[in-house]
N, C-alpha and C positions, 0 to 999 in steps of 0.2 A: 620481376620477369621470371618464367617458369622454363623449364628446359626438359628435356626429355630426360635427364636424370634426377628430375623430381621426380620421375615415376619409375622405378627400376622394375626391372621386367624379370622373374624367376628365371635360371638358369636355360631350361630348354626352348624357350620360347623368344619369339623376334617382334618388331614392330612392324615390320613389312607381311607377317603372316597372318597376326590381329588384323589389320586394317592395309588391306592388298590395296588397292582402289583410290588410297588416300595417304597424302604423306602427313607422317605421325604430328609434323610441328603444325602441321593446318590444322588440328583438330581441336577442338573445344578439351580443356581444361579437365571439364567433368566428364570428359568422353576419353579424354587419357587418363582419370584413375577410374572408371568404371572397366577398361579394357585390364589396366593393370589387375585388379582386385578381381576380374576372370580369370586370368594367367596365373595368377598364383592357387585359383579353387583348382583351374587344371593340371595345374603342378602335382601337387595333391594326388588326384588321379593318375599322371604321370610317372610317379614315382610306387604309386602301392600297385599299380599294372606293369611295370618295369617293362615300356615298351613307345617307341615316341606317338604321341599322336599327331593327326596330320589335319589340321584345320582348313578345311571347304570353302569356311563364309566365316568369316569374322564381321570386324565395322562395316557397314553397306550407311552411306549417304541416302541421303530420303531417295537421289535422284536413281539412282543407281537400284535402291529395293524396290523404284516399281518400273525398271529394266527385266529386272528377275523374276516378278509377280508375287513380291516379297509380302507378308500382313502390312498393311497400313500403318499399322503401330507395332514396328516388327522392334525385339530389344537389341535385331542386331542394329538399327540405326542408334540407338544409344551408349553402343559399347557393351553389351551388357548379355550377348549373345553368340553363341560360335556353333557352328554345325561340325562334327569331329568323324575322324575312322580311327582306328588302329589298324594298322598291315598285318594281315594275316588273322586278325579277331572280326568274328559275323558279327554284323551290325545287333540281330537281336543277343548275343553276348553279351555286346558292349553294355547294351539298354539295363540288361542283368544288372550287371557292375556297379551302374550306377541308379539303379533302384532308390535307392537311398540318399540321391541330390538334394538338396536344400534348395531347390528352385524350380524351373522350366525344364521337362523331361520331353521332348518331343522323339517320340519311335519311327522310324523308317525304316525300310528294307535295305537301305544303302548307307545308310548315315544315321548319327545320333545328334539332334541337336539342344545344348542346355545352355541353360541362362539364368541368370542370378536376380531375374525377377521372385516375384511368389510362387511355394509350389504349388505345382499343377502337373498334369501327365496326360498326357494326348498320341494317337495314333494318325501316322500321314500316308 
C-alpha cells in the first residue's frame, strides 16, 4: 500500500496546490509521482527565482478539464502540468526565465504554463 509519503513533495510546495480539485490519496499512483517529479522541476525554478510561485491549475480530472475548455489530452490531467505566476514578475518575464524548460513551454499574457511532457513552445 502507498501513502502520500511515498511521494515527498519539495519544500515549498503542497498537495492541495498540485491537485485543487482532487484529494491527493484518490489519485492514481502515477499521477502522484508525475505531480511530485513536477514539484520538484518547480522547486528548481523556485529556488534560482527566489520568489514563491503561485500555481493556477495544477491536476484537472478529465471531468473537470473539459469544465475549463481544457486540450483533450491536456498533461494537466496527468499530473504532468501546472500553469504558474510569480507576484510581481510579468508573465512574458517569467516565459524568459524559463526559456530553457526541458518540456511544455506554453506563453500567455497572464500566466505561464509548463509541463514535463516533450519540448515544445507555443503561444496562447
Amino acid at each position: 500500500m502507498t501513502t502520500l509519503n511515498t511521494y515527498p513533495l519539495p519544500p515549498n510546495f503542497t498537495w492541495h496546490e498540485l491537485s485543487p480539485h482532487a484529494a491527493p490519496r484518490d489519485l492514481q499512483p502515477e499521477v502522484r509521482l508525475a505531480l511530485q517529479l513536477l514539484a520538484q522541476r518547480l522547486q528548481v525554478v523556485r529556488d534560482v527565482v527566489g520568489s514563491p510561485l503561485h500555481i493556477t491549475s495544477g491536476y484537472r480530472s478529465v471531468a473537470y478539464n473539459q469544465q475549463v475548455s481544457g486540450h483533450p489530452n491536456s498533461y494537466h490531467c496527468k499530473g504532468m502540468a501546472a500553469d504558474i505566476v510569480i507576484t510581481g514578475v510579468p508573465a512574458h518575464r517569467v516565459q524568459h526565465l524559463l526559456r530553457n524548460w526541458q518540456g511544455g513551454l506554453g506563453c500567455y499574457s497572464t500566466f505561464t504554463h509548463v509541463d514535463t511532457g516533450p519540448k515544445r513552445r507555443w503561444r496562447g
